[in-house]
C-alpha angles and dihedrals in degrees: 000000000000088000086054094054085044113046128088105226107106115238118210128183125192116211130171110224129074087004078164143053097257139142124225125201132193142153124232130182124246144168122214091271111043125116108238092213096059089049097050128085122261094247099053097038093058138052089209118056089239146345116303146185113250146159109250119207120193120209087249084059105253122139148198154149129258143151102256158161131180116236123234096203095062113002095247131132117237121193137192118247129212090265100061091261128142111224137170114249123239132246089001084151072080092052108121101161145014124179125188124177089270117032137017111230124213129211109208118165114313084338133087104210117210107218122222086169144029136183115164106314100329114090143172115225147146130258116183109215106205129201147184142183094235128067133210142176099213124030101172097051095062119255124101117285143056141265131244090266095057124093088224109106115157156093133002141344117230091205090070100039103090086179081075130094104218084205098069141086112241119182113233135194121244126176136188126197124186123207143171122240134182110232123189078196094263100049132030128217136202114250100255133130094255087058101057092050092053095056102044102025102158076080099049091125110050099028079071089050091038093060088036100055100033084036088232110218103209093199093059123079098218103048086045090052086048096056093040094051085051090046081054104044 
């Protein structure tokens, strides 16, 4: 893993979901008690578009193998047991990498990025923020809400609305917005121009005539690998 962070050679990875920068939005339906994740789609729910074997690094260095997926609604990483049975892993706050055989995952902060390219330790990736209109202390315990963990971080608490019926069903509004962020693998950075010249700034200078000329979009992937592969060259 450490050869990966520190060689030169650029790494990217296709995928077909969220190629863009782009935000979703839905309703479910949902009662006091009832656990978001299991009301959400798949595909909303997960970063990866199931779950897959990978090798899991902690920041202490240990290392294994699961079945796994890492969960948008609160940033944790689920697996799959021996028994068929989906659990929370734990000390995923630890979590440092995960690589599947098709994409290298970044922890960063409270965020797992997800890396389209990859020169040394700076890298352009994807984090999904997720949000919805309801709050909650303990997810996996069942009731409405999110944890700290979680990029949800809005509206009211049904717990404390005593207008409600906790008996009955309520819609609610989630969203879920992708976008792409620099990382020099201990801080992240928004896709803009600025960026990009901070973090390569031997190329200030042409990175601004680079975007100017090829009118670099910096919510679109291509025109953002483009750019990096310029900044790397």
């Amino acid at each position: 893993m450490t050869r990966l962070l520190t060689t030169t050679l650029l790494f990217l990875f296709a995928f077909i979901d969220y190629a863009d920068s782009q935000t979703l939005s839905g309703k479910i339906s949902i009662r006091s008690r009832d656990n978001i994740i299991h009301k959400l789609p798949d595909s909303i729910c997960y970063m990866m578009p199931q779950f897959t074997k990978a090798d899991i690094v902690y920041t202490s260095g240990k290392q294994f193998s699961a079945v796994v997926n890492i969960c948008n609604v609160d940033n944790s990483v689920r697996f799959i047991n021996r028994d068929g049975d989906t659990l929370l892993m734990a000390n995923a706050n630890s979590v440092q990498y995960i690589t599947t055989p098709e994409a290298l995952y970044t922890r960063i902060n409270d965020y797992f990025i997800r890396n389209i390219a990859i020169s040394g330790k700076i890298s352009l990736g994807i984090r999904n923020i997720f949000r919805i209109d309801v709050e909650q202390t303990e997810l996996s315990g069942g009731g409405i809400g999110l944890p700290k963990t979680s990029t949800a971080r809005t509206a009211s608490n049904l717990e404390t609305d005593y207008n409600v019926d906790k008996d009955v069903a309520r819609e609610v509004e989630w969203e879920i917005k992708s976008e792409f962020i620099l990382s020099d693998s201990q801080k992240r950075y928004p896709c803009k121009r600025s960026s990009f010249e901070k973090l390569f700034p031997s190329k200030k200078k042409e990175i601004k005539e680079y975007v100017k000329q090829n009118k670099i979009d910096f919510d679109k992937k291509e025109d953002l690998i483009l750019l990096f592969k310029f900044c790397v060259e």
